[in-house]
N, C-alpha and C positions, 0 to 999 in steps of 0.2 A: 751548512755544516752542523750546526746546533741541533735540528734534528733529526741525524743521522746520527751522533751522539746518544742525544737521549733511546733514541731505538736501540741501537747496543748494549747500552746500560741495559735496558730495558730487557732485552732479551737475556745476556750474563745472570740478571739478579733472579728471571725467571727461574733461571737452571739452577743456578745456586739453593735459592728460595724450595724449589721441589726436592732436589736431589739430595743436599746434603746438610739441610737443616731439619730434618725430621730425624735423621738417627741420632741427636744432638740432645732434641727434646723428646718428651713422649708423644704428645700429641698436637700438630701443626695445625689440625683442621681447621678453626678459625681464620687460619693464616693462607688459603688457597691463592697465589697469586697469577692474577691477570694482567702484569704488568706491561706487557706489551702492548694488548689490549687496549689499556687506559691511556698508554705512551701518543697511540694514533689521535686521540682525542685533543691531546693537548698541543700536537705536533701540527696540525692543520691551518692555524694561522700564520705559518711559514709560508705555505702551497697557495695560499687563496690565488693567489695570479699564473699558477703552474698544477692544476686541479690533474693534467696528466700525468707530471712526475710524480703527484702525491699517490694516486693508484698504483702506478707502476712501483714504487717503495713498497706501498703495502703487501702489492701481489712476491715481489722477491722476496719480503720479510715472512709472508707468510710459510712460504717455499720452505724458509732455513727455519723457522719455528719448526714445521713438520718434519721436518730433515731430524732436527737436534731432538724434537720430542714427542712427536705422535707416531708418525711412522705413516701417517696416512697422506701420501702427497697429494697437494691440492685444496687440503680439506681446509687447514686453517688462510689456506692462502683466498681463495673464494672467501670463506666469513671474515676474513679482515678487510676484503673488498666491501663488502657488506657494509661494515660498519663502520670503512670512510665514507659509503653515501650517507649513512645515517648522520656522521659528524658532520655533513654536509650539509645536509637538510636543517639539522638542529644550530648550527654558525649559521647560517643563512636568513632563517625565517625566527629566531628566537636571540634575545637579549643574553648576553654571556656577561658573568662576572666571578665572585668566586664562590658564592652558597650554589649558583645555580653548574660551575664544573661537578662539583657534590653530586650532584641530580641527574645529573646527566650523564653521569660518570656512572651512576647507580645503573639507570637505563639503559645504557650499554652494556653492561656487567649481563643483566639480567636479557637484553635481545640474544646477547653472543651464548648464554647458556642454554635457552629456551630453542633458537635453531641448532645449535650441538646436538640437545635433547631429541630435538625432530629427525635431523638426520642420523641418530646413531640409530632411533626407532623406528625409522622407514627402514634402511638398510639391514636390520635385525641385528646389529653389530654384539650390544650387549642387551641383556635386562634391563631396562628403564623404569623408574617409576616418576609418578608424579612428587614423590617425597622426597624422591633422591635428588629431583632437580631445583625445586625449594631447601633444599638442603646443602647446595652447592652454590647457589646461590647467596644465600643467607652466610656461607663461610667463605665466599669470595669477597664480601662489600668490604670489609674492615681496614683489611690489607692494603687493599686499590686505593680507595680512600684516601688512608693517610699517603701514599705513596703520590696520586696526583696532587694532594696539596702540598707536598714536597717542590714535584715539577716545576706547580705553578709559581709559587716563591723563587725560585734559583731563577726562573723563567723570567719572573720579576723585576730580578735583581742583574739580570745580565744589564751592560751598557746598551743605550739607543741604536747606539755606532753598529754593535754586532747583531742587532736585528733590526726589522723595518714592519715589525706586525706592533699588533693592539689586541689582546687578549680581551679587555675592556669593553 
């Protein structure tokens, strides 16, 4: 139940976060968020024992992400696949604590932009450059950032009772 939660949250503050907090301020760009994105990351030591249903979440989730904000079905649904193997790989074979969610958190940021990048420039979708993906990159981390150390604290601070993972 916990992180079906946080994916919600996660997806709401998306929409929020793009849609209606730039006509607010003048300029958001710093503040590009991936927070859904980063949600998969933290949301994985629920699934370790159910690595099926964690796929399966991410592939619906990615579904209603494109549904609610690209328009391209499938697209983010595939890279969010993506980048539960990668959280996979990275909980798996690497030490997890909380400088290293930071880092890895960054990595992720930085894979999900770089194959976006790929795929929008295979498919010729839009103009790409190399600057503009360093560029979105660079104005995604801050956001995420503080947003999974947010996570990870409340993550933290739930009782034992209501979960059975170790972040640690």
């Amino acid at each position: 139940m916990i992180p079906l939660i946080i994916i919600i949250i996660s997806l709401i503050l998306d929409g929020v976060l793009t849609n209606f907090l730039p006509f607010l301020v003048n300029d958001l760009s710093l503040f590009t968020p991936l927070l859904t994105l980063v949600s998969i990351f933290i949301i994985y030591p629920f699934f370790r024992k159910k690595e099926s249903r964690f796929y399966l979440i991410l592939f619906i989730v990615g579904i209603i992400y494109d549904l609610l904000y690209t328009n391209l079905l499938f697209f983010n649904a595939i890279l969010f696949l993506v980048t539960g193997i990668l959280t996979k790989v990275i909980y798996k074979n690497f030490e997890i604590n909380f400088l290293k969610i930071m880092i890895y958190s960054v990595i992720l940021i930085t894979t999900y932009e770089i194959l976006t990048a790929l795929i929008i420039l295979i498919f010729n979708l839009v103009p790409i450059t190399i600057t503009k993906v360093i560029y979105k990159i660079s104005h995604s981390v801050l956001l995420n950032i503080v947003y999974i150390e947010i996570l990870y604290l409340i993550i933290k601070l739930i009782p034992k009772k209501y979960k059975n993972i170790s972040i640690n």
